[in-house]
N, C-alpha and C positions, 0 to 999 in steps of 0.2 A: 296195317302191318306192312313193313317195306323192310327190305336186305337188302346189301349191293356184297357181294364177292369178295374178299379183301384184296385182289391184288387190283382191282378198279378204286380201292377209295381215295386214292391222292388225281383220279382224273375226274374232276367231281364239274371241271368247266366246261363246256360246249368245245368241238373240234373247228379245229379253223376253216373259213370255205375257203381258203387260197390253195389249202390242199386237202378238199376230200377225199374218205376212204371210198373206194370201188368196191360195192355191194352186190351179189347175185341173192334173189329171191327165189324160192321154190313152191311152187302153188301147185292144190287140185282142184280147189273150188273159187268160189265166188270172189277172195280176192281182197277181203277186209281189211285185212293187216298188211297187207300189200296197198292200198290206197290207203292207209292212215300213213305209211314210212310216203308215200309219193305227197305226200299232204306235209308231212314234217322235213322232214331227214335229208328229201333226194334234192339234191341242188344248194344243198348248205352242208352239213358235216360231214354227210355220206352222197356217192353218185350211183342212184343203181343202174347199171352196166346191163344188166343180162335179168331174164326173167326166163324161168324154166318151168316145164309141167308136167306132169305123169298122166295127163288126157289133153288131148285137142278138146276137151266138150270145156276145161275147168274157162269159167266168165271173166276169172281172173286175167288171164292172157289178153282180151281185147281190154281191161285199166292200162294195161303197160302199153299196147302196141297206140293208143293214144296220146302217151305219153310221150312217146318217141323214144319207146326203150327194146332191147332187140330181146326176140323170143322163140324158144324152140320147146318141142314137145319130145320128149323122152317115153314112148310109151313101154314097159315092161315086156309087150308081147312083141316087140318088136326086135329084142332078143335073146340067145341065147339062155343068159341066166340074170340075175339081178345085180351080180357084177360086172357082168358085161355090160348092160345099161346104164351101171354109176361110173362106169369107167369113162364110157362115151361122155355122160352129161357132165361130170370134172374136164375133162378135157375143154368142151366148150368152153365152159363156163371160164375156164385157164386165159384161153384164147380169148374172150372177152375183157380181162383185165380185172377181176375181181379175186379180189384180198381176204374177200368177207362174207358168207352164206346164211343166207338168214331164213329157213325155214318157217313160212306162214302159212297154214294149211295144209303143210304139205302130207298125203295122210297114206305114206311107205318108209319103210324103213330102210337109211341108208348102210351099204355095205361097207364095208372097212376099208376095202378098197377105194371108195370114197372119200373119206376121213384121213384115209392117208393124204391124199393130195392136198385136205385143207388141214393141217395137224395146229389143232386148237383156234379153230376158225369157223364153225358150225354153231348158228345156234337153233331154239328153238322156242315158241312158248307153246305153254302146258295148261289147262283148264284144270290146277288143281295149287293145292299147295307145298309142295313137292317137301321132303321125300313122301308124303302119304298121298295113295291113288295112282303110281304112273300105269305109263301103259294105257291102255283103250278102255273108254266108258269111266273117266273117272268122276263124273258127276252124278250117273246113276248110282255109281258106286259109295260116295259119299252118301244120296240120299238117301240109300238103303240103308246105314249105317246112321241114322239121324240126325246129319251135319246141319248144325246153322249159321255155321262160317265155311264159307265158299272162299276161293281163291283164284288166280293168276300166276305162273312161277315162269320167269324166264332165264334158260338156263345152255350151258356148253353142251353140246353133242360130245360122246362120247360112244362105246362099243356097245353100252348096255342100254335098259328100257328107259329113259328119262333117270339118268344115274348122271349125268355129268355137275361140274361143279354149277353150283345159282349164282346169276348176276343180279336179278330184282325179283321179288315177291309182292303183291299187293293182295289185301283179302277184303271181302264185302260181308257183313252180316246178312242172312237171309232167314228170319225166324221163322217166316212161314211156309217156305220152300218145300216144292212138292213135286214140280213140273223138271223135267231134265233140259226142256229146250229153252223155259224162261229161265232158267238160272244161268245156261250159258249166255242167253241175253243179254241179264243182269252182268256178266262178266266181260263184256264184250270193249267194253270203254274203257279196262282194267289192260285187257290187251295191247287196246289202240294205242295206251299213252306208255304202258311198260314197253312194248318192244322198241321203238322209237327213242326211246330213251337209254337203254342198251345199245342199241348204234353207236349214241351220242357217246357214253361212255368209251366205249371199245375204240370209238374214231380217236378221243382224246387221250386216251393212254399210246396210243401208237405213235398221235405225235411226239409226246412227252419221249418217248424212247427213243424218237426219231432226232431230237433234236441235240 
């Protein structure tokens, strides 16, 4: 099962690398989906710029800083409120040069204050099949529910829980699905190749407008 958005379907070809889009990623953890886009995307349709984190501890931060991509830690306690924190890391992230935010693991919620700076430039993916299960645990959530189709949704940031509009969906049958960590497993190469591909698109439509 696969969706693209309708206002992506006339950008269906790769982005040109003469002019990449300038990408910031935002990571807590290990960095998956951030080394599948440095493995596809970075240095041909998209350049990621800036890599961002809500922990010094997330493993993700040394893929990029290997990568030769520049990186800072945003941590929450560091202040005031939550918008003060997005406030901070849009700025950088501005200062950086990126166009284009691409949420991989990133596992807080961004304030508005945030989203204004990127208005309709946030994405995100989702371990489910969106609209059903957003928000947290939606794989237990499903298996509690008997699901034996599992999914991938990669979709626009927006103000609400996983509500913005879908750029690609992919789903995997799992008939005997029991375990919450192998199913996200199972999902895991659903991830690696939908959000990278999202890039692609998003890189392409901006040319096409650009031109």
């Amino acid at each position: 099962m696969s969706a693209i958005v309708t206002d992506l379907m006339s950008a269906s070809s790769p982005g040109s690398t003469d002019h990449p889009l300038p990408i910031a990623v935002l990571v807590s953890g290990k960095g998956t989906n951030l080394q599948a886009l440095l493995g596809t995307v970075h240095g041909h349709e998209a350049e990621i710029v800036a890599v961002a984190s809500s922990t010094a501890k997330a493993p993700a931060l040394r893929k990029a800083i290997k990568r030769g991509v520049q990186t800072a830690v945003f941590d929450r306690s560091d202040y005031a409120d939550r918008g003060e924190r997005d406030e901070a890391m849009a700025e950088w992230l501005l200062q950086c040069g990126a166009r284009l935010v691409v949420l991989a693991g990133f596992m807080e919620l961004l304030s508005e204050r945030f989203l204004d700076r990127f208005p309709e430039a946030v994405i995100n993916v989702h371990p489910s099949l969106l609209p059903s299960y957003p928000g947290l645990h939606p794989i237990e959530r499903a298996l509690a529910d008997g699901a034996k189709v599992f999914g991938v949704t990669v979709h626009y940031v927006d103000t609400g829980i996983d509500t913005g509009p879908i750029i690609l969906q992919d789903s995997r049958e799992l008939p005997r699905a029991s375990d919450p960590a192998r199913v996200l497993t199972a999902l895991r190469p659903l991830e690696h190749t939908l959000l990278p591909e999202a890039v692609k698109l998003i890189a392409a439509q901006r040319q096409l407008i650009a031109a």
